[in-house]
C-alpha positions as CSV (number, residue, x, y, z in Angstrom):
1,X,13.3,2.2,8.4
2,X,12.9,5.6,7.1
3,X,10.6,8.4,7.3
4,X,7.2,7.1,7.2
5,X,6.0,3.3,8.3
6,X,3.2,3.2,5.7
7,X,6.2,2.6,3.3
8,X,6.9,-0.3,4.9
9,X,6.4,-3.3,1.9
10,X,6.1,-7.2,2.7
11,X,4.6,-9.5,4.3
12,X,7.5,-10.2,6.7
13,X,11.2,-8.4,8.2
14,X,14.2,-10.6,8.9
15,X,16.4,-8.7,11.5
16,X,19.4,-10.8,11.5
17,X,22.2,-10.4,14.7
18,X,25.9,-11.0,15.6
19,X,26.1,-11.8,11.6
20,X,30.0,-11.6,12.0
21,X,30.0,-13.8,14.9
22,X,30.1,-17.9,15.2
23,X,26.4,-17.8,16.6
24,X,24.3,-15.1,14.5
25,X,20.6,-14.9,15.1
26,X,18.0,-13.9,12.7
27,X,14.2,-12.5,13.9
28,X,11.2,-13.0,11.8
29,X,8.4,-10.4,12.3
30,X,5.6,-9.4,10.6
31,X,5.0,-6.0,9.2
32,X,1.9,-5.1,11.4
33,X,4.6,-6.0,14.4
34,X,7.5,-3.5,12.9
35,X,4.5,-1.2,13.0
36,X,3.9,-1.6,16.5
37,X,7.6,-2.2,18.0
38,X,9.1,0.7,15.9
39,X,10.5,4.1,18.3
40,X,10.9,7.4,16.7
41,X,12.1,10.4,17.0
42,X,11.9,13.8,15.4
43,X,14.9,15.8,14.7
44,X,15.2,19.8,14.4
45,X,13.8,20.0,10.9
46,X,10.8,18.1,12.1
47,X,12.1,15.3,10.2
48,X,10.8,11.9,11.7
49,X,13.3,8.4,11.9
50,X,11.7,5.0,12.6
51,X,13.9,2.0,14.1
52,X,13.5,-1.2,16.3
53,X,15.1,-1.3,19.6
54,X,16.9,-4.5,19.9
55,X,14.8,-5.5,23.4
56,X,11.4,-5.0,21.2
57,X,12.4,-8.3,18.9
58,X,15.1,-10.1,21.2
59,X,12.1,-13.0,21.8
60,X,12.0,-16.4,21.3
61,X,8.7,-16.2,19.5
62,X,10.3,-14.2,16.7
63,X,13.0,-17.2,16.4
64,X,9.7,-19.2,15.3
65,X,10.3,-20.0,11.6
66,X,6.7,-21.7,11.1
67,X,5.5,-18.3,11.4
68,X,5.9,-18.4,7.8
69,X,3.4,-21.6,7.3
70,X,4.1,-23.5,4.3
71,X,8.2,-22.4,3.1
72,X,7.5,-23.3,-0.3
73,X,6.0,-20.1,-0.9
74,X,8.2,-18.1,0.3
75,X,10.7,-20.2,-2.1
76,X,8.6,-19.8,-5.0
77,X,8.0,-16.2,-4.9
78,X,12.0,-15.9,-4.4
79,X,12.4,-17.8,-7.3
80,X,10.1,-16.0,-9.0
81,X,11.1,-12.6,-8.3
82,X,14.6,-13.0,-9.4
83,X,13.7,-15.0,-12.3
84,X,11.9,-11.5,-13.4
85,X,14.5,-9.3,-12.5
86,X,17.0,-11.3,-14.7
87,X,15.0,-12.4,-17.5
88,X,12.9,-8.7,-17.7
């Protein structure tokens, strides 16, 4: 997740598992959450890593699609975002 969590951009984080197996599972969090589950560590240099460990998302409750509300924003703003990326 890089260096610094105020970087962090969205409203959400899909973490998706197993992806090359026949049952992959995918985690919906929101940022604020990330925030709070992310470990660190420094290194040497004093350079600092953020990730999640696995156990801090592995929850039912982050399986919870709804989380998102209405989809048909989350559609819309996809829609739009790539039509602006294509179309300049």
């Amino acid at each position: 997740m890089g260096e610094d969590l105020g970087n962090l951009i969205g409203d959400y984080f899909v973490v998706c598992a197993n992806v090359k197996s026949e049952t992959p599972t995918c985690y919906l969090l929101k940022t604020k959450e990330v925030r709070t589950m992310a470990m660190y560590n420094t290194n040497q240099k004093g350079k600092k890593s953020y990730w999640l460990e696995t156990k801090s998302y592995n929850q039912e409750k982050f399986q919870n699609w709804g989380r998102l509300g209405n989809p048909y924003w989350c559609l819309a703003y996809f829609v739009l975002l790539n039509h602006t990326a294509y179309n300049g």
